[in-house]
C-alpha positions as CSV (number, residue, x, y, z in Angstrom):
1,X,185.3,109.9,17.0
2,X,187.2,112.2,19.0
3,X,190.6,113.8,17.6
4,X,192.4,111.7,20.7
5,X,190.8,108.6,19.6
6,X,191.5,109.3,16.1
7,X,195.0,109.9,16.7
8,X,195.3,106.7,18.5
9,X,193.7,104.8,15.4
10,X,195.9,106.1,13.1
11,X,198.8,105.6,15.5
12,X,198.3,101.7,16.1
13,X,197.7,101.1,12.2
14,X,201.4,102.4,11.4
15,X,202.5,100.7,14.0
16,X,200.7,97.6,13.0
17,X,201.7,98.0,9.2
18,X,205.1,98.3,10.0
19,X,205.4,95.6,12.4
20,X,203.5,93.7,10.2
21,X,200.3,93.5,11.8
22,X,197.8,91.5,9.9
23,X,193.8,91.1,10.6
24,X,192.7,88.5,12.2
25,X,189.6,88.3,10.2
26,X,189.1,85.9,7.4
27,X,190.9,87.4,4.0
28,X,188.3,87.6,0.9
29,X,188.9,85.7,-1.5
30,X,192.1,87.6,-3.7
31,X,193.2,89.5,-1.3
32,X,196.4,89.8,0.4
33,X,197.0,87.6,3.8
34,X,199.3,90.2,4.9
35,X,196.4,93.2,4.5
36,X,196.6,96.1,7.4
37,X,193.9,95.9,10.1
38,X,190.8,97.0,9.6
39,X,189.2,100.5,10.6
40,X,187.0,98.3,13.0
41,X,189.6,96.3,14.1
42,X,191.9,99.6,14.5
43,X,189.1,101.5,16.3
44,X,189.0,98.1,18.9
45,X,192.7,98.5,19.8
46,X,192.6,102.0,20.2
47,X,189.9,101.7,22.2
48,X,191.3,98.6,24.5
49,X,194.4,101.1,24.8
50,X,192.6,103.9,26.3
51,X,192.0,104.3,30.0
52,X,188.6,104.4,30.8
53,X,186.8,104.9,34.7
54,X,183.7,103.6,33.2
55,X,181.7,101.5,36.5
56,X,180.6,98.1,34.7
57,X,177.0,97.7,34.5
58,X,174.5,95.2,36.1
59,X,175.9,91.6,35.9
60,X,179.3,92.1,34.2
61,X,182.4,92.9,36.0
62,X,185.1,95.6,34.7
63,X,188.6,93.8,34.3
64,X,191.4,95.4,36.3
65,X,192.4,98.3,34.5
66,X,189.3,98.3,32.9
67,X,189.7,97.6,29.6
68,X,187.1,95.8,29.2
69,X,183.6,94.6,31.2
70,X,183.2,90.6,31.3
71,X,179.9,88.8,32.1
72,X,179.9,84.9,33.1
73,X,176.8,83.3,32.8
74,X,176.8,79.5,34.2
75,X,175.3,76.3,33.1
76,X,172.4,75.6,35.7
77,X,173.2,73.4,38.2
78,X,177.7,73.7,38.7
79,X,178.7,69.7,39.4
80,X,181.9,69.2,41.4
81,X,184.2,66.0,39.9
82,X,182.8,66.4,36.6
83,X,183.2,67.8,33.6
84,X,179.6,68.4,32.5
85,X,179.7,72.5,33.7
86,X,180.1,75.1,31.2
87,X,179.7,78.8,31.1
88,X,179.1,81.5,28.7
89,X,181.4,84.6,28.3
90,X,180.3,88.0,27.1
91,X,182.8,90.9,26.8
92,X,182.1,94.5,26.2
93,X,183.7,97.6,25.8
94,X,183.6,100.0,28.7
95,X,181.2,101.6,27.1
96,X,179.0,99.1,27.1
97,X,179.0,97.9,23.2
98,X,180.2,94.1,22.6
99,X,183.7,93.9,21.8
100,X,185.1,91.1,20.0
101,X,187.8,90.4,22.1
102,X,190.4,86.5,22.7
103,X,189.5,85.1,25.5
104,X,193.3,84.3,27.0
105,X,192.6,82.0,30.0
106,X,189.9,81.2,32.5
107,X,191.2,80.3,35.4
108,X,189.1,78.6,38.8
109,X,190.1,79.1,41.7
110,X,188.8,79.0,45.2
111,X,190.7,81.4,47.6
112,X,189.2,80.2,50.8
113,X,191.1,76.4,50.0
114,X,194.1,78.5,48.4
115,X,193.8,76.5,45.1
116,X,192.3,76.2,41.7
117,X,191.1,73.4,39.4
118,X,193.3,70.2,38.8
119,X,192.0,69.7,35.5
120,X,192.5,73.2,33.4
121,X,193.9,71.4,30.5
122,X,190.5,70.2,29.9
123,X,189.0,73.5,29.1
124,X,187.3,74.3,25.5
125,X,187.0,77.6,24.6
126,X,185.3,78.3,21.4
127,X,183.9,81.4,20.0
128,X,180.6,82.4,18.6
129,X,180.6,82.8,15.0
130,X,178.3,85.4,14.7
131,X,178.6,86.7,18.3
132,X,182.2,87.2,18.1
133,X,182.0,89.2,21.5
134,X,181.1,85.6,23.2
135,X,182.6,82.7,24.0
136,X,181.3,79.3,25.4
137,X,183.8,77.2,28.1
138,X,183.2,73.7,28.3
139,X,184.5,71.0,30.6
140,X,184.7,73.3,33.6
141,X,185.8,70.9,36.6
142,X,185.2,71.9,39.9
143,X,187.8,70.2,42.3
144,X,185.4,70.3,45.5
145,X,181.7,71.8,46.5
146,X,181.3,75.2,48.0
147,X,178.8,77.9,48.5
148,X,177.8,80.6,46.5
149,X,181.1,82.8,46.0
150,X,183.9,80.3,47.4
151,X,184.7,79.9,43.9
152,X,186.1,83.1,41.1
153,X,187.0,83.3,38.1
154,X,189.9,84.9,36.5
155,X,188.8,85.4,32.6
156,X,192.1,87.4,30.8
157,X,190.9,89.1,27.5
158,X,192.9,90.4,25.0
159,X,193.2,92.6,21.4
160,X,196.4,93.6,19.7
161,X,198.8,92.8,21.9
162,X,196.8,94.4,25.0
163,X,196.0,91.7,27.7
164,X,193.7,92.8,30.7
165,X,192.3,90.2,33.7
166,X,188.9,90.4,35.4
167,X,188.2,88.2,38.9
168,X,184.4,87.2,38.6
169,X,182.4,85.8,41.5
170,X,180.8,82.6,41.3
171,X,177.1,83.6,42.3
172,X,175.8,80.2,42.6
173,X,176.4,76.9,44.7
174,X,178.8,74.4,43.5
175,X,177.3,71.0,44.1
């Protein structure tokens, strides 16, 4: 670990202790709900608070101010009126290791109609309990057909209090 990166560990864990930062992570059994963050956990943030001008790899697209690289994979065939679609959601770190990070919102919307979904409040997100760097959405609804990129995606990740946004392109038709 580099001394700046270091720095920035220890600095977020007093700040977390003394704003009473807690891990998210289930608590063992005895110990204290109200336990610091862990090194992992601390290394995470200090790494989502760093500035990076890492170009996202193959697939994945880096969020805005690339905190973060976000990769949507899509259920095969994308239905429009119904709620059968679902995608998978992989972050990573700019460096390209998986990065266990909340997945905030997902957000369709198709710029060429100047709108989005009607149905958002239908979303599921729910993440993988061993891949905690994945998520599954279910219940996508697609308001209308289009072709291959009408459609993005606005994913918004987040860890410690950092929120970054990412616009992915829909590489397949909308039926």
């Amino acid at each position: 670990m580099k001394t700046s990166q270091y720095i920035s560990v220890s600095m977020l864990v007093m700040i977390m202790v003394a704003c009473g930062g807690t891990s998210s992570s289930p608590s063992p059994a005895g110990s204290s709900d109200n336990a610091a963050v862990s090194a992992e956990e601390a290394e995470m943030c200090a790494e989502f608070a760093e500035t990076h001008d890492h170009e996202a790899p193959a697939g994945f697209t880096a969020a805005a101010n690339n905190k973060f690289h976000v990769k949507v994979d899509w259920s095969e065939n994308l239905l429009a009126g119904e709620l059968t679609n679902s995608a998978k959601v992989t972050f990573q770190s700019p460096h390209g290791e998986p990065m266990g990070l909340t997945l905030k919102s997902f957000k369709l919307f198709m710029p060429s109609m100047g709108h989005g979904t009607i149905k958002a409040d239908k979303l599921i997100f729910a993440r993988d309990p061993v891949e905690t760097h994945v998520w599954s959405v279910s219940q996508i609804y697609f308001s209308m057909g289009g072709a291959a990129g009408e459609w993005v995606v606005d994913v918004e990740g987040s860890a410690c209090g950092l929120t970054d946004k990412a616009r992915v392109t829909i590489q397949q038709e909308v039926k």
